[in-house]
N, C-alpha and C positions, 0 to 999 in steps of 0.2 A: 474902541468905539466903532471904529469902523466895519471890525468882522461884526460888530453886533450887527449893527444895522442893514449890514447885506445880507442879513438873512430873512426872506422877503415871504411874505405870506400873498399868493398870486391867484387869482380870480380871471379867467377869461370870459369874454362875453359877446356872443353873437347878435347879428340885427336881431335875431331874433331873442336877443336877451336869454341863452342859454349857458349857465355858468358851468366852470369848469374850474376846480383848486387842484395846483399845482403847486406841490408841497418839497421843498427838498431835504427836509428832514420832519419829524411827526410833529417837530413843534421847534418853538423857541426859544433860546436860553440867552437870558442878560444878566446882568449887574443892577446893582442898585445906580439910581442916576442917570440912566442912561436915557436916550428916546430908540422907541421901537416902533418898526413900520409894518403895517397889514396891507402893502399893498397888492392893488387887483389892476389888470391890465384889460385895456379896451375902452372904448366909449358904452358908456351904461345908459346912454339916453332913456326913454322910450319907460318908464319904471312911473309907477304911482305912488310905492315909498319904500325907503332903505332905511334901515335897523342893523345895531352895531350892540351886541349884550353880551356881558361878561358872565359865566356860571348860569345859564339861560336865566336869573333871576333881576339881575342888575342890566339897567337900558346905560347905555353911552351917552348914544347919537342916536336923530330919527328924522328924517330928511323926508318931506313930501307935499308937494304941491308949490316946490320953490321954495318952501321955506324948512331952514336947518336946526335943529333944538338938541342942547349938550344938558346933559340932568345931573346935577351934584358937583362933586367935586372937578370930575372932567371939563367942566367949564375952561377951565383955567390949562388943562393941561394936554387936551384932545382934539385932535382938525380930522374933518372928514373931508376929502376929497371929492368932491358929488362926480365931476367926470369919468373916473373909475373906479369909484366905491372905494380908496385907498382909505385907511386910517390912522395918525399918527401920535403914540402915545409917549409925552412927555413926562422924563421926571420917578421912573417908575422905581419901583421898592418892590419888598417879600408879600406886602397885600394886594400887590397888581397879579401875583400868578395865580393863572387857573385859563379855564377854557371862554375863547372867545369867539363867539359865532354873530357872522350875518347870513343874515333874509334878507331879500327882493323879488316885490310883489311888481312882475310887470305890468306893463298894458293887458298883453291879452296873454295867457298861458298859466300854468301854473308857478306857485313861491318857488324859489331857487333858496339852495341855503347852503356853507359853505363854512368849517370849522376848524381851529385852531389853538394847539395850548402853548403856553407862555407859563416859563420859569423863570424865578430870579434867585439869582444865586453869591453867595461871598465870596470872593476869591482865596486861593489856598493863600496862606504865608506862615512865617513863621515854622519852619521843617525842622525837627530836630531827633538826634537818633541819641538814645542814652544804651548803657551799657552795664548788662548785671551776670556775673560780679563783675565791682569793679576792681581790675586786675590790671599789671603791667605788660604783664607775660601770662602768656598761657603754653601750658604744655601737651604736644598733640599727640592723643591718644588717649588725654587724662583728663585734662580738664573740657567741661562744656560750657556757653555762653549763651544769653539772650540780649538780643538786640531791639530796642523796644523806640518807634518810632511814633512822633506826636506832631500836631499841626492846627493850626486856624482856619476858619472856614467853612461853607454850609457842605456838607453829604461826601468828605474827602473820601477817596478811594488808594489804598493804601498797593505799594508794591517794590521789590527790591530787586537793584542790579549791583551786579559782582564781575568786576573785573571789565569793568563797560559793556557785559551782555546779561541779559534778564536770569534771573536768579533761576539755573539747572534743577531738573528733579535732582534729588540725594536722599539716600534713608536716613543720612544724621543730619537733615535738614526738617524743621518741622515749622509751620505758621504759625497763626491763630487764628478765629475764626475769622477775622476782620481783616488781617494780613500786617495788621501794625507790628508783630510781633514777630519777628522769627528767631528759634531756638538751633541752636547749633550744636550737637551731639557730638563728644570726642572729636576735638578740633584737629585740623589737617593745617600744614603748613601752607596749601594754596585757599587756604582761610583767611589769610594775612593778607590780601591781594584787594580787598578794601572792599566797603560792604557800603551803597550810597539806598537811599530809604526815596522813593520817590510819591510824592503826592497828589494827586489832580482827581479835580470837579468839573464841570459842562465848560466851565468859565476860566481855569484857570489851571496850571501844572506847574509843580515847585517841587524841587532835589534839595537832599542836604547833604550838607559836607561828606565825601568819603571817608568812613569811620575803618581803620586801618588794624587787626591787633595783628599783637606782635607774639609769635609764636616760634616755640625753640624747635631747632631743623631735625626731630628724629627720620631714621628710614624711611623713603616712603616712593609708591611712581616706580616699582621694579619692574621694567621692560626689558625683554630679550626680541632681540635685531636678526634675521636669518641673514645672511650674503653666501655666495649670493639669492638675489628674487628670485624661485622658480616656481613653475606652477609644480613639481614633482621631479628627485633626483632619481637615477639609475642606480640599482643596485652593483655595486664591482667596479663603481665606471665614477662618478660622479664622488667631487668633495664638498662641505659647507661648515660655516664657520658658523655660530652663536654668539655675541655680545651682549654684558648684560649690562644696565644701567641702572640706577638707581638717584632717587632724591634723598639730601640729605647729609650728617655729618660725619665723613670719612667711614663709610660701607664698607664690609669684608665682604665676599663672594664665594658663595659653596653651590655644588651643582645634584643634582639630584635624579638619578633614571629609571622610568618605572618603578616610583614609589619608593628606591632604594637610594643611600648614597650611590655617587659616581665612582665605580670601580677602575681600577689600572686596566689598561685595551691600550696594545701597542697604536690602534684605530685612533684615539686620543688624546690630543695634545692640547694643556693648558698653558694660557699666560702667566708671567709671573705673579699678578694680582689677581688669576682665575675668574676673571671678570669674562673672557673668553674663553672658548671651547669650537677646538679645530675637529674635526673628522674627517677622514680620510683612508680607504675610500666607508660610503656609507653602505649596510647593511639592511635586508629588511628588520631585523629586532632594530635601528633604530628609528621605527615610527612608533614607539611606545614614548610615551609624554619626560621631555628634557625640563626640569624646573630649575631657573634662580632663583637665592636665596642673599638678599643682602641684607647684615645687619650691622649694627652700634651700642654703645653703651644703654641706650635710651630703649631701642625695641629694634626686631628683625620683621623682614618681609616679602613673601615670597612671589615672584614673576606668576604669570598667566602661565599653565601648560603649554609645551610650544611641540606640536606633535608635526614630524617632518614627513612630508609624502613620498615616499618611497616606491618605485616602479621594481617588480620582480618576475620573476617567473617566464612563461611558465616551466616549471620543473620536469613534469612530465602527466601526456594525459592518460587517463585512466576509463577505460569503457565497461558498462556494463550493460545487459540485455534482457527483458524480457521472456526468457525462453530458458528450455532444460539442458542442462548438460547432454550431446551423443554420446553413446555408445562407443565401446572400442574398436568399431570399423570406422569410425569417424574423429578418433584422440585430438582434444582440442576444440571443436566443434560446437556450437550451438542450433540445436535441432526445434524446426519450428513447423508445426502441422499447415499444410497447405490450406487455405482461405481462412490462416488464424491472423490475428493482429498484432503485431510482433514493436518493439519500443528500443532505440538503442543508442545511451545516453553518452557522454563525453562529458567529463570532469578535467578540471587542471587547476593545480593550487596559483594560483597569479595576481597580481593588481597591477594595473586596475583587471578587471573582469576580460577572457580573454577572447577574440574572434574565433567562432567552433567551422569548420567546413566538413562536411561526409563526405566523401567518394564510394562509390561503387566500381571495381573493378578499374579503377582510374577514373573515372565519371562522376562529377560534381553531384548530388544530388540533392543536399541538402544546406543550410548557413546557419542551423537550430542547436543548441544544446542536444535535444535529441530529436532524434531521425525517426519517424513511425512509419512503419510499411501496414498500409490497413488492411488489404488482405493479400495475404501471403502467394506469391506463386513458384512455381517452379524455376521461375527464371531467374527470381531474387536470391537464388542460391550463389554464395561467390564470396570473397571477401569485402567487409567494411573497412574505410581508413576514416579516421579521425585526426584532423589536424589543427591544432591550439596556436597561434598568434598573437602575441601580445605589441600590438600597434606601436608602443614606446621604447620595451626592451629591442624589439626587434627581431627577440628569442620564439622559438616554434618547438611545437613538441608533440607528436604523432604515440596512435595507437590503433592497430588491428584488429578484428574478429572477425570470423568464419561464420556465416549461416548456412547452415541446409536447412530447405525446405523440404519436407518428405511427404508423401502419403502412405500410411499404412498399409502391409499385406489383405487383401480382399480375405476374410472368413480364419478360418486355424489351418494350421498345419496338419498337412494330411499325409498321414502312412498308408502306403496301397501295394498289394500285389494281385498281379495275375498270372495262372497256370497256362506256360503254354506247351504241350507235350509233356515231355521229361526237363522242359525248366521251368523257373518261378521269373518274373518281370517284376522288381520290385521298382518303387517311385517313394520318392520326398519332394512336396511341394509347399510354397509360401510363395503364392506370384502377387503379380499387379501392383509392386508397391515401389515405391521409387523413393531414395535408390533403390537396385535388385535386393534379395533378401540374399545372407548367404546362408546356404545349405550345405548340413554334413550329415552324412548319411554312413550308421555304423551297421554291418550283417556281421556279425558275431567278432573277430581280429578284422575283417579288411571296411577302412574307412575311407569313403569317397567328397569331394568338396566342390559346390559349386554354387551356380548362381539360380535363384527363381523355383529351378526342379531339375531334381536328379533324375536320372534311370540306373538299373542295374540289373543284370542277368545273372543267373546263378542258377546250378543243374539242380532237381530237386534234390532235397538233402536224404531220400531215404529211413532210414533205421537212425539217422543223428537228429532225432529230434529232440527236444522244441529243439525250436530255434529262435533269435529275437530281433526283426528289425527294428533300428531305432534311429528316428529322424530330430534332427536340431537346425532349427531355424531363426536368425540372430540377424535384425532390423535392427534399425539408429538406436532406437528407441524402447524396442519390445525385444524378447528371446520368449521361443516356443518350442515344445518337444510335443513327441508322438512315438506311440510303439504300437508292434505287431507281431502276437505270436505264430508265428508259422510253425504249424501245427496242425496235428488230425483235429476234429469238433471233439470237442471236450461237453460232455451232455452232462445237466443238471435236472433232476426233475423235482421237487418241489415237496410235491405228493407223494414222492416214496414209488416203488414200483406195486405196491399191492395194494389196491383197488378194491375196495367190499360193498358195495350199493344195495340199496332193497329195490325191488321191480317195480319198472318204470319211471323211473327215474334217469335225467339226463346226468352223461358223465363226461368230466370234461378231461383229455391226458396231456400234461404237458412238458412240455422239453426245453431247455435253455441253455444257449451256450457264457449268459451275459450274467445271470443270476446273482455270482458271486465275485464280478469284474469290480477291484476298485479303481478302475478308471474308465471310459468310455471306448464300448467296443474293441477291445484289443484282439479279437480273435478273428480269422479270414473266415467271409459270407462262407455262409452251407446254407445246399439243398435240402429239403426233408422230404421223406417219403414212407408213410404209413401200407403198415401190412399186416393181414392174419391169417395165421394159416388156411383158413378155410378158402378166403375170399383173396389171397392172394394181394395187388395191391389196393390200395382203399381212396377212392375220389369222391369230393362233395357232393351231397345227392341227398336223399328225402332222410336218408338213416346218418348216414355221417357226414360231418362237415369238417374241411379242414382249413386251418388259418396258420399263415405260415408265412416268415421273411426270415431276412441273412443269419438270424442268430436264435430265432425262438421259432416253435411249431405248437400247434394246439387240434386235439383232435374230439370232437365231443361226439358220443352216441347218444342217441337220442332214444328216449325211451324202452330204456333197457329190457329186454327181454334173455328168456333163458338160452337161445341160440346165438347171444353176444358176448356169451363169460367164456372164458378162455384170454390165450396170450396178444398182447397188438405189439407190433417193433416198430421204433422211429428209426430209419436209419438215416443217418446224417453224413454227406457227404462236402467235401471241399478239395482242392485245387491239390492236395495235398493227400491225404486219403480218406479214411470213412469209419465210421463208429456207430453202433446199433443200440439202444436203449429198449428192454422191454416192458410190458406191463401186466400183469396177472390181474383178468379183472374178474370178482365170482361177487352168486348172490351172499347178502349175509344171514340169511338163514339155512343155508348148506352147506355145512363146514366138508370141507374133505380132510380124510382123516390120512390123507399121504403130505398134505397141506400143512396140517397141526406138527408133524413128525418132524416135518423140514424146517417148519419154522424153530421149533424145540432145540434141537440141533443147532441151527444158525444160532439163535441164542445163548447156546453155551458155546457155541467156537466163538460169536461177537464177543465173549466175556475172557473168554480165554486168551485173544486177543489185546484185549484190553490192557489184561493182568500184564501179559506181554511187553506193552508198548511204553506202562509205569513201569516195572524195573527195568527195562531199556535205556530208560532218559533218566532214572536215579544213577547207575551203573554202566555208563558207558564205557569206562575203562577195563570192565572185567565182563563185556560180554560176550565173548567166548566160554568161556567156564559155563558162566549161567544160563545161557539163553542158546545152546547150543543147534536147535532147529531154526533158530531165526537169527536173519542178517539183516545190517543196518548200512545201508548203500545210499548212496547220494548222486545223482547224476548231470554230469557236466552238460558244457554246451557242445562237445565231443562225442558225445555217449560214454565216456571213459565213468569209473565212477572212484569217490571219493570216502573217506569217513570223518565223521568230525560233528554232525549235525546232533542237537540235544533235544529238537521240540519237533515236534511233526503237528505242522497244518493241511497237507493236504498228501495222502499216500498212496502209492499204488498198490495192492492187493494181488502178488501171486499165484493163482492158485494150484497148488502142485497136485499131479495125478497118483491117482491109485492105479497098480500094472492092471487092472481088469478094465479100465473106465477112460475117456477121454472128456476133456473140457470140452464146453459147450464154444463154437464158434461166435465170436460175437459178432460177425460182420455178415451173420447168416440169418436175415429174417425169418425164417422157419426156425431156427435151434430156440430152444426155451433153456432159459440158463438155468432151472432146476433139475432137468434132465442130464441122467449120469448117460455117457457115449462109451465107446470101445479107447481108442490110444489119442494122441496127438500131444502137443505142447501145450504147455500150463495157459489156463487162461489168464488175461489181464484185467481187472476190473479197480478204477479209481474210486475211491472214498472219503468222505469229508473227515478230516480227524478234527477235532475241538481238542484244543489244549488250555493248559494258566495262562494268565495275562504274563509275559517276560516280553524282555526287551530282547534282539538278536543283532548282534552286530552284521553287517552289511556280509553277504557272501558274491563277491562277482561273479563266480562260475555259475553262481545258481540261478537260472533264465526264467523260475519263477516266481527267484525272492527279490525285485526290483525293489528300488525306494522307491517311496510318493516322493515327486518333487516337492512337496511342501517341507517334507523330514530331511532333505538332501545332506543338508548341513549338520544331522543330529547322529552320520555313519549309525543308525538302530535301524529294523525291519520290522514296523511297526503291523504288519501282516505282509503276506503272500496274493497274490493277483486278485485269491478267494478273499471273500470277505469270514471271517470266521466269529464266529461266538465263543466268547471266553467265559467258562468256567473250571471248578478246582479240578471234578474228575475226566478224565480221557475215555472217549468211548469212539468206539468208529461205526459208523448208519452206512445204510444201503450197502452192504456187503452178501452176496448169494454165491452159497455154495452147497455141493451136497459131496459130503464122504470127501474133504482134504484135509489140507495141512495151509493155513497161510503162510507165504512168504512176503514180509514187509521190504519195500521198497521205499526210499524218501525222494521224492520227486521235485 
């Protein structure tokens, strides 16, 4: 009665009759019988009348003008307090609750008002916990149980303790909605540890008896114990014991590793009840999950995974890098382009995770997994270290690599000679690249090696020509070659040497040393120099113009007239010596009939030729017998010559004299090479031969069956320097002769 009654309903009130409710909880709760008080604190003088209503519909009390009036039943059972509005309600019951408010109309100001609810309530009693089924024993794992608790009194709130602490979540724990009720799913023997049903209202809290079952002790509570505590053992170094425990009656003990039984390891020692498990020393495989297993008649049940932390490594580190393998001047090596951005990582198998350091040249540079150099310099060339620490083991473990930083050779590799007197100045270069570039430099047998650019002197060769330099230049990164035939100009003309135009028309004559080069410029620069007989030599000017560099010449006349037909000679010179091309240019509507004759002629020696050069290459073992005017020569880098050759792509053209007549000089801009002479040595004149498409195996001696470096690998001579067109029959163009015999040469 007492807690009731201190629960005080409080009104403050200023002179100036300003109230204030001061509430310590939202309302009231009693019993039946009891007295309950509204009081309000202060002198409330100063008021013209006070008002005390239950449910704003029902008046109390009404106090004003000195005099006090109680309405109904409150008569008998309600005091108002006029000094501080307090009001005291006797005797109360379940029809007194509800809300009860006063108003006070001061003197001057406005009503004040001030509210309050009031509950009455029954007290709990009578607690009691039944039990379905009802059973003596229950057995755990098998059986389940409902625990169903009942009670007296107004709006009980229902709730359960076990084991004197508030009933634990469990998923084989279930309520109802109201809590009266809790269901017990496949009982556990810490089920039996007593189940008490507790009840309470506003007003009152009542327990009932501890309801206890009894429950048979299968397996249960399998705990494994580490000894000793550590945060993580040393791999090789470090022992620990496992203990397993179990609740229950008379447990067996079996051990379980990574999912499999517990296999024999001399590592492993059991007690005689295998309730324990020694190790010794520990391994990294054992942080894979150790399980106990204890079981009984009744049921088994297996520990928590008990996974050990294990400290190892690191074993050894492992680098890798961003960048391409060097070259075999550099074995070993990783090559990285200057202002590129290079990455270079450190691995180590370990745990925990292990401390990385980088050095440079001995010099800390880095504390990163990986070390990025962002733009590459020349100075970052050196060795990397890599060093793995593992803070626990104590164990370290190192790894090496090599950068070079390089820049590229400036432009390609270049073959060069120049004539000086009676020698040649030959050069191989691949500079400005760092590292130097190395350069090998072959003139025919003698091979020179060095850095950046070679030089090399050598008398001119004479009568042993060609000859071939050939330069190799071998960076980190890159290899380059170049070649140069040293050599008289070799002239190509296009057009053919005979020239037919109708008058006035522009003619254009040209010459080339590059024409049928398969690769770029292999031949040394020549001079050109245009001449005819009349006019002796020919410079740019209103009639002729001429356009000329290292390797081609072009000469055009311009508006042909009949004192321009006749021969013109290119003669081509270099460092080396000189070759003359001519051209027969006439109109085309004046044949010469010495013209017709020679071409006729040419025509059937071109054909006879021909015939020639087909049973040649069917019958090269019998041609002696058969081809008894013509010989099949091949000429080294020597001058020596050779036999052996079955296809002709490009041949030289002897042409033998008649005792009355001499070959036409070719190095003689006046001589016209249809013009028969008196004596001299057979002329030399080169010819495109077109042969079948075949394959030819590589011949080294031959300086002008080089491989394309693309084919290097395929040992086939997939053409000769000339580029040639392949078809089925052989025929040989631009050949001029009058009144011989050819003699074939394979060059």
């Amino acid at each position: 009665m007492a807690m009731l009654t201190s629960l005080l309903f409080l009104l403050f009130a200023s002179s100036e009759l300003t109230l204030t409710l001061i509430l310590a909880e939202d309302s009231i709760d009693s019993i039946p019988g009891t007295s309950v008080y509204f009081l309000m604190k202060k002198n409330t003088s100063g008021f013209l009348s006070m008002t005390w209503k239950v449910n704003a519909s029902t008046t109390i009390v009404l106090a004003t003008g000195g005099l006090t009036t109680y309405f109904g039943a409150y008569k008998e059972r309600a005091e108002l307090f006029i000094n501080n509005a307090t009001l005291r309600l006797d005797h109360v019951t379940h029809g007194d609750s509800g809300l009860y408010a006063l108003d006070i109309i001061p003197i001057s100001g406005q009503m004040q008002q001030a509210a309050i609810r009031l509950r009455i309530y029954t007290p709990i009693s009578a607690v009691r916990v039944s039990i379905s089924p009802e059973k003596d024993i229950f057995i755990q794992d098998v059986d389940s149980v409902t625990l169903k608790c009942a009670a007296v009194g107004t709006e009980p709130n229902y709730s359960w303790i076990v084991a004197g602490q508030p009933l634990p979540e469990n998923p084989r724990y279930k309520l109802s909605a109201d809590n009266a009720s809790l269901s017990i799913h496949s009982v556990h023997t810490n089920d039996s540890k007593g189940f008490i049903c507790s009840v309470r209202n506003p007003v009152s809290s009542v327990q009932s008896m501890p309801v206890i079952l009894k429950i048979l002790a299968s397996v249960s509570n399998v705990i494994v114990a580490i000894s000793p505590v550590s945060d993580g053992l040393v791999e090789d170094e470090d022992n620990v014991s496992l203990k397993c425990d179990a609740q229950g009656t008379a447990p067996a003990y079996s051990w379980s590793h990574s999912g499999k039984p517990l296999l024999e390891n001399p590592r492993f020692t059991l007690s005689a009840d295998h309730s324990a498990l020694v190790i010794k020393p520990v391994k990294r495989s054992d942080s894979n999950e150790f399980i106990c297993k204890a079981t009984n008649a009744l049921n088994s049940q297996h520990s928590e995974p008990v996974k050990l932390r294990i400290y190892y490594g690191p074993d050894s580190a492992q680098t890798n890098v961003t960048a391409g393998k060097c070259g075999s001047t550099y074995t070993g090596g990783f090559c990285v382009k200057n202002g590129s951005e290079v990455s270079l990582m450190c691995q180590a198998q370990s745990f925990p995770e292990c401390n990385y350091t980088w050095s440079f040249n001995g010099i800390t540079v880095s504390s990163e997994t990986v070390h990025v150099i962002r733009n590459a310099e020349f100075n970052n060339t050196g060795n990397y270290r890599c060093l793995a620490e593992n803070i626990y083991t104590k164990k370290m473990g190192d790894s090496e690599i090599s950068i070079l930083v390089y820049r590229p050779p400036v432009g390609e590799i270049a073959c060069d000679a120049e004539g000086r007197e009676d020698q040649l100045s030959l050069s191989c270069s691949w500079a400005d690249g760092i590292p130097p570039t190395a350069i090998e430099m072959k003139v025919g047998s003698t091979t020179q090696t060095g850095l950046n650019k070679l030089n090399y002197t050598i008398a001119k060769p004479g009568n042993k020509l060609p000859i071939v330099l050939q330069c190799k230049g071998q960076h980190v990164m890159s290899t380059e070659t170049c070649r140069k035939i040293l050599d008289e100009p070799q002239l190509f003309a296009p057009t053919g040497s005979q020239i037919t135009v109708v008058p006035n028309e522009n003619v254009s004559l040209k010459v080339s040393q590059t024409e049928r080069a398969k690769f770029s410029n292999p031949f040394l620069p020549a001079t050109f120099t245009w001449s005819k007989a009349e006019l002796s030599t020919i410079q740019s000017g209103t009639k002729f113009i001429v356009n000329s560099n290292d390797t081609f010449s072009e000469l055009v006349i311009k508006s042909l007239e009949k004192a321009d037909e006749g021969t013109y000679t290119c003669l081509a010179k270099n460092m080396i010596g000189q070759k003359a091309f001519q051209f027969e240019v006439n109109f085309a509507n004046e044949l010469n009939v010495g013209l017709i004759v020679g071409a006729t002629f040419g025509t059937l020696a071109g054909v006879v030729i021909i015939s020639l050069v087909i049973t040649f290459c069917i019958r090269r073992n019998k041609k002696r017998d058969v081809l008894p005017d013509v010989s099949r020569e091949v000429k080294t880098s020597d001058g020596s010559k050779s036999e052996g050759a079955t296809d002709v792509e490009y041949a030289q053209i002897t042409i033998l004299k008649k005792p009355e007549h001499k070959a036409a000089d070719a190095t003689d801009p006046k001589a016209k090479v249809n013009k028969p002479t008196k004596t001299g040595a057979p002329e030399v004149i080169y010819a495109q031969v077109k042969t079948s498409k075949q394959e030819h195996k590589a011949d080294s001696t031959d300086l002008y069956a080089q491989v394309d470096k693309n084919n290097a690998s395929k040992n086939t001579v997939p053409s000769k320097f000339y580029e040639q067109e392949q078809t089925v029959n052989e025929e040989i163009n631009n050949i001029f002769f009058e009144g011989a015999q050819p003699r074939l040469e394979i060059v």
